[in-house]
C-alpha positions as CSV (number, residue, x, y, z in Angstrom):
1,X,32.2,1.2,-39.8
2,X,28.2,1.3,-39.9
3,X,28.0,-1.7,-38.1
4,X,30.4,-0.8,-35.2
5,X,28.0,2.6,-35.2
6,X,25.1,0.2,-34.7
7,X,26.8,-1.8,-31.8
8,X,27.9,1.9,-30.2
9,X,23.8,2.5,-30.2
10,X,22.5,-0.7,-29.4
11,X,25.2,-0.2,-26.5
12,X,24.2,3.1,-25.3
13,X,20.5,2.4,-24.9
14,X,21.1,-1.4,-22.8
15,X,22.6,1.2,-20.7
16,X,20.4,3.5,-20.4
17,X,17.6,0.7,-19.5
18,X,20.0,-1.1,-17.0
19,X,20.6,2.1,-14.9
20,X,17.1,2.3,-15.2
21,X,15.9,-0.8,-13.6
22,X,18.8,-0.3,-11.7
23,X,16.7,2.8,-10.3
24,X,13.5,0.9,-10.3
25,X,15.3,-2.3,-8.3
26,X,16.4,0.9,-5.6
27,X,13.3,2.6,-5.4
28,X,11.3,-0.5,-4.7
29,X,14.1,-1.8,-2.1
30,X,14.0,1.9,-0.3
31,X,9.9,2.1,0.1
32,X,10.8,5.2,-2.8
33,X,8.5,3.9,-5.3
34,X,5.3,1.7,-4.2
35,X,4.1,-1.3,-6.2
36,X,2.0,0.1,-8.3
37,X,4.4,3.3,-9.4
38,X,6.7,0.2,-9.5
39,X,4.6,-2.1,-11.7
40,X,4.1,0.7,-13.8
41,X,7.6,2.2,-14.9
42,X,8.5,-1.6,-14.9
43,X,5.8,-2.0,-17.6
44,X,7.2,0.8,-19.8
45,X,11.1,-0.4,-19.3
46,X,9.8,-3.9,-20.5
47,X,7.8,-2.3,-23.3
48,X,11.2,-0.2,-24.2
49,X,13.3,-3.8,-23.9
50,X,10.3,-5.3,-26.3
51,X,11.0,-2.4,-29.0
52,X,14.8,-2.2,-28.8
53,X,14.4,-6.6,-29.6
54,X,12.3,-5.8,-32.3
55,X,14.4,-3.2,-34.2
56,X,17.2,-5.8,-33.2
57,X,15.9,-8.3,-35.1
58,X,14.2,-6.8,-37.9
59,X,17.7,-5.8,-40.0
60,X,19.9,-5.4,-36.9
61,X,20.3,-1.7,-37.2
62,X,18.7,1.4,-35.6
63,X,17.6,4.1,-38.1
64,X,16.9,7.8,-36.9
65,X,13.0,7.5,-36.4
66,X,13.7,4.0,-34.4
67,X,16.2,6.1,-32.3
68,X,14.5,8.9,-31.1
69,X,11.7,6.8,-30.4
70,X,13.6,4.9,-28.2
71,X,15.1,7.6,-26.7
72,X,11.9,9.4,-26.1
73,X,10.4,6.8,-24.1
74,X,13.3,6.1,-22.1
75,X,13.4,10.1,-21.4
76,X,9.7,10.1,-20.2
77,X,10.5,6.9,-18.7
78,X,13.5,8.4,-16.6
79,X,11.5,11.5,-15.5
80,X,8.3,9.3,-14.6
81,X,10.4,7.6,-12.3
82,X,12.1,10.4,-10.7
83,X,9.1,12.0,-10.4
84,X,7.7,8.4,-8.2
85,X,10.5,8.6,-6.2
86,X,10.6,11.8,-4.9
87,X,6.7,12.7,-4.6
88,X,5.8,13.0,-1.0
89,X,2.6,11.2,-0.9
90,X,2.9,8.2,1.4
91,X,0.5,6.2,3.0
92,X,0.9,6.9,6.8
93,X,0.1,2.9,7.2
């Protein structure tokens, strides 16, 4: 049962970073986000990816401090890049 608990986690957060580059793949397609809000919620997501790999391989299970800190970033990720795309500062160029 623990392990199927593990896959159910594991699960939940590959989801949570695909509908996150998901966002980031939009926002760069739609002019939403520009290269360098782009580059830089890229750079977290990649840093989160990193992390989840890690705890992956270390014993292939995900204990309370490893999720919340995986959920915390992906949280601040998720508002730093709703926050990118909806700010109204454009470059009029």
């Amino acid at each position: 049962m623990a392990s199927a608990q593990h896959r159910d986690a594991y699960h939940q957060f590959d989801s949570q970073i695909a509908k996150q580059q998901r966002s980031i793949d939009r926002g760069i397609a739609s002019g939403k986000l520009t290269p360098r809000e782009a580059e830089i919620v890229q750079d977290n997501l990649n840093h989160i990816r990193g992390a989840l790999n890690r705890y992956k391989a270390n014993d292939g299970r995900l204990d309370r401090r490893e999720r919340d800190r995986l959920q915390r970033m992906l949280d601040k990720n998720d508002r730093m890049i709703r926050k990118a795309k909806h700010n109204s500062i454009r470059r009029v160029y």
